[in-house]
Every structure is written in C-alpha cells, then in structure tokens.
Residue, then its C-alpha position, 0 to 999 in steps of 0.5 A: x617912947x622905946x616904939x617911937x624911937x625906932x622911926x629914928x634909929x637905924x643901921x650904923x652907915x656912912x650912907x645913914x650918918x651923911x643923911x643927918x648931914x647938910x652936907x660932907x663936913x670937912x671935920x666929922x668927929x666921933x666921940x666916945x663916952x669912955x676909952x679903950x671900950x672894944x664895942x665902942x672901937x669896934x663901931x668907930x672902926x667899922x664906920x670910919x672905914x665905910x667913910x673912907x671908902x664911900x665918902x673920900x675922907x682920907x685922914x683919921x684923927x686921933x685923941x693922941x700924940x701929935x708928935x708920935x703919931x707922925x710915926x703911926x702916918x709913915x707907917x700907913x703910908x710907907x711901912x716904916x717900921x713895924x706895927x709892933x714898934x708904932x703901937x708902941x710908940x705912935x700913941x700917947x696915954x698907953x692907948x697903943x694897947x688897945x686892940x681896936x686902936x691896933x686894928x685900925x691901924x693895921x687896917x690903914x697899912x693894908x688899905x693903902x698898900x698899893x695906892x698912889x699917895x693921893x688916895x691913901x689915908x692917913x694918920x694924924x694925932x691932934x692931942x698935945x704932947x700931955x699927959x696927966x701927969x705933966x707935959x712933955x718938953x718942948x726939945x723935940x717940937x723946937x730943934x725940929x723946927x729950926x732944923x727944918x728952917x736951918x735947912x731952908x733960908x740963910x743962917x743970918x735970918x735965924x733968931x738963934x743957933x742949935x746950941x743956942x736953943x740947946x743951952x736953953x732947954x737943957x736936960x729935959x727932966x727940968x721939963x717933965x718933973x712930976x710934982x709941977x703938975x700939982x707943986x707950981x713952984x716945981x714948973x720951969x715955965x717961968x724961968x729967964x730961960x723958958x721966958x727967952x725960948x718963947x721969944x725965940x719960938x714966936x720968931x721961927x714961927x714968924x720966919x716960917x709963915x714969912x719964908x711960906x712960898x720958898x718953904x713951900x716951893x723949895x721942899x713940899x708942902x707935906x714938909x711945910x704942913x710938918x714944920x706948922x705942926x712943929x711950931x704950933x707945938x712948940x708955942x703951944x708946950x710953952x705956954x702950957x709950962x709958963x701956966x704950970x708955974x702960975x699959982x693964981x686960982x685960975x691956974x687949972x682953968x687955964x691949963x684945961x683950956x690950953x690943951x683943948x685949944x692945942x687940939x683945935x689948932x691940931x684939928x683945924x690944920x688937918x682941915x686945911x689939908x682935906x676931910x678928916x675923920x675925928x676920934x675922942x672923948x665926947x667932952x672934947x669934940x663936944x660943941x658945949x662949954x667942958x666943966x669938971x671939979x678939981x682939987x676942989x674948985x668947979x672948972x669950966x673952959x671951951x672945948x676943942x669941938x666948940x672952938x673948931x664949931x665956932x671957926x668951920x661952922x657946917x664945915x664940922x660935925x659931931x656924933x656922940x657915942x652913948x653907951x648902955x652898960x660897963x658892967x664890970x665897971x659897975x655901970x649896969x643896965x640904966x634906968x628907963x628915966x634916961x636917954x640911956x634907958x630909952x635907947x637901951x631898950x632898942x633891940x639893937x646891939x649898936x643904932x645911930x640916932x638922929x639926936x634933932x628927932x631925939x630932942x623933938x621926942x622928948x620935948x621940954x621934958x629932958x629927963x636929968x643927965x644919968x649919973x655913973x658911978x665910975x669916974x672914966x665914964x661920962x653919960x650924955x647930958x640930954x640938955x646937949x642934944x640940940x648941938x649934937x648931929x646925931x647919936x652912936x649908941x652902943x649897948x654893951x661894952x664888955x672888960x677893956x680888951x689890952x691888945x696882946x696878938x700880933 
C-alpha cells in the first residue's frame, strides 16, 4: 500500500493543496490532531504564508478569543503594542506560548509593513470567549456594542442606558464562577437580570442591522463588521450561561453545540469580508457530526466545520493534519493496520494527501479509527475521509515547545 500511496502524496504547496480543489474556496480551514505541536505549527505556518502570498488570502483565522484577538489584528496591522503584550493577551486557552503561535504572528507584522491596508493580512480569532472551565461575561462584548451604537443614532432609539446595562451585568465573578461549569445551579444565567439582558442585546442587535446604511456610511464598514462581531458575541455568551444554569440531561449537549455554533458564526463573517485561512482542531473544522463522553453520558452535536460546509458548500474546504508519533506523550510509531501507519511509512517527513485518492486505495476496507492513549490527541477516523479534501501528514511531533525567545 506504502508504494501506491506515493502517486498520492506530494510536497506541502499551496499550488498542490489548490489542486485537490474545484476551485479557491472562500474558507480553507486546516485542522490539527492536537495543540501546540511545533512540526504541526511549523507546516501551518509554512503553508499559510505561500497562500497568502500566491493565493490572495488575506485573513488567518485562529482557534482563540475572538475578542482578544482584535489586539493580535491591530498589532499586524498597525503596531499597536508589542508582540510581547499580544501574545500575552491576544490569545485565549494559553496558546499565546506557543512558539509557532508567536512566529506566525511576528510573521503577519513584518508581512505588512509597509503595504496599503488592502493588501495586508489580517487576524482574526473565531472561537467564543470560553474556556473549559466556564465562560466568560458578557460586559466587554455588550457595553462595546452600545457604546458604538450610542455613539451613532439618537439616544431615544436605544432599548436602555450604560448604567442600565451596567446595573444589569454587575461584578462579573457572578459570571465567570468556577463551580457553574459543573454546579448548574451556581450559573447566573437564569436570572431576572441575565433574563432582561438577553432582551435588551436582541434589540441592539436589531437596531444595529436596522441603522446598517447610517452605521455603515457614517463610520466604516471595519466599525460596522466590529459592532457584528460585538453582538454575535454578546447573544452568543447569553445563551451560553442561560444553559449553564439548565439542569436537564441535555444540558452539556447544548453547551458543546453553542460554542461551535459561535465558531461557525465567527467564521461565516469573516467569509463575508474575503478568503480566509482557518486553524483548529480537526474535530471542530471537521464536516462530521462531533461526539465525546462526559460526566458519563455519549455527547454528540454539529461541528463549526459541518455548520459552515452546510451554508458555503464549495465555498469551504477542509484539511485534516494526521500526525505519526507524540513520543513523549506516548503515542509511538502506529500500527501498519492504520491510516496512520500507512502514511508513516512514506519517506517523507510532512506530505499532503489526496484523501479522495486515499478512500479509493483503500476501498470498502477502512481499517478501524487508531486508537491513542493520550486524550489531547485525536486520530483520523478513516470512515471521514469522503468528506475530507485532503490530508497534512506530520511525521513526528516532538515536546511542545512554550515560547520563552523574543
């Protein structure tokens, strides 16, 4: 199989990825198997740079904060701050310590120093303001929204006041307590006042698209796709808590849902705006239906990826990076009875993998999904490859590298 696999592999290229592809998809999302692999970084980075400079893709979309990162954006495009400061806080799940997160990064600045704003790449992240352990409150994405709008249209069209909204959110630790993410009753999104803000965010959200041609005329459509970005935000945080407070079996169900739903949102708007490069973890960007088991019970929910595929059809594209070995993690050389062993057996360090020519080599005769003894790593499930474009295999990943240099 290892002899007939090499007609389908090839240099990692943005000529031989645009090859597998009808044509430029307005969404071109990479996946990985696990986080903060440098190989796995190092190849993302390498390719989305020949994309960017060949193809014209002039956004890279990240698995993080989509509120932090609008500092990571005005600091490849404008130099605000320091590349210190905003991989410190332009990146949420501490992936602001990765090296090759910090090279891509530096990357972007020096890219468009220099270029008109039309020509420059920029930075977006697409996940919502979560993390595991809860997330966060909606203040910043809610005042940044009536802020704007207060700023634009008469004062009598707003739904409410600052103080208002203020009074409303008070401290934000009623928010963000720790022992809601597994105590439902410890959440505040059930309450008169969490009940009152979502009312209060679906009018701003309404005014906004309502006041569309004045918003957009009268500051610019930059400060418009902001104010979007401010509200999904917002209605998407809201709805999150109001489950976090649900005690019914469906309760994780839901909240799996909501964030990849936020990310499909995130990600459908940037397609709006232009081609967009896309990065995250295979289960997200994937066009399968996600599951996992927690606290016991199986979960299953539609990942960001199938949610976007569904609306853009052609319009998106999905490469899923396969990796060989985490050695320190314990994952050694896999078995030849695996898609992972048949790729391992390339000569190549990194190839990219027609998965249509891979599904047709391997006929009805899937071989069984490897299994990985380390839980941050996910293996292909070869019974996806009809819905993949094409495959990034990475031999090896070494230790994690933390970024400690300048």
């Amino acid at each position: 199989m290892a002899t007939g696999l090499k007609d389908i592999a090839q240099a990692v290229e943005a000529s031989a990825v645009m090859k597998l592809l009808a044509g430029r998809p307005r969404l071109l999302a990479l996946g990985e198997p696990t986080h903060g692999a440098g190989t796995v970084l190092d190849a993302r980075n390498a390719l989305f740079r020949q994309l960017v400079e060949q193809e014209g893709y002039r956004t890279i979309a990240i698995e993080s904060d989509c509120l932090m990162g609008l500092l990571v954006d005005d600091y490849v495009t404008s130099g605000t701050g320091t590349l210190d400061e905003v991989m410190e806080h332009g990146f949420s799940h501490e992936w602001g310590a990765f090296a090759g997160n910090r090279e891509l990064v530096r990357w972007m600045r020096a890219h468009n120093e220099g270029r008109p704003a039309s020509e420059q790449v920029r930075f977006a992240g697409f996940d919502g303001p979560l993390e595991i352990t809860g997330a966060a409150s909606p203040r910043q994405s809610l005042t940044a929204l009536h802020r704007h709008l207060s700023s634009h249209v008469d004062a009598d069209l707003l739904p409410c006041t600052a103080p208002t909204l203020d009074e409303l959110l008070g401290p934000d630790d009623r928010w963000t307590e720790p022992a809601a993410m597994m105590d439902p009753a410890r959440s505040f999104g059930r309450s008169e006042e969490a009940a009152r803000l979502r009312l209060l965010t679906d009018d701003l959200v309404a005014l906004l698209d309502a006041r569309a041609p004045q918003l957009i005329a009268s500051d610019s459509r930059e400060g418009w796709h902001r104010a979007r970005l401010y509200g999904r935000t917002a209605v998407g945080l809201l709805r999150y808590h109001f489950w976090m407070a649900d005690a019914s079996p469906s309760r994780l169900s839901w909240l799996m849902g909501l964030r990849d739903s936020m990310m499909a949102a995130n990600l459908l708007a940037l397609a709006e705006q232009g081609p967009a490069l896309v990065n995250a973890h295979n289960g997200h960007l994937q066009r399968d239906r996600s599951t996992t088991r927690m606290a016991g019970r199986p979960l299953e929910w539609w990942s960001a990826g199938a949610l976007v595929s569904a609306r853009l059809g052609e319009g998106y594209a999905f490469l899923a990076t396969v990796l060989g070995t985490i050695r320190h993690q314990g994952v050694d050389a896999p078995g030849p009875d695996s898609v992972e062993g048949l790729l391992y057996a390339l000569p190549e360090d990194r190839c990219l993998v027609d998965a249509a020519g891979l599904a047709a080599a391997l006929g009805e005769s899937r071989p069984a999904p490897r299994v990985s003894p380390y839980y941050g790593y996910a293996p292909l499930d070869p019974a996806h490859l009809d819905r993949i474009d094409g495959i990034v295999f990475v031999k090896d990943a070494p230790e994690s590298q933390q970024s400690a240099e300048s």
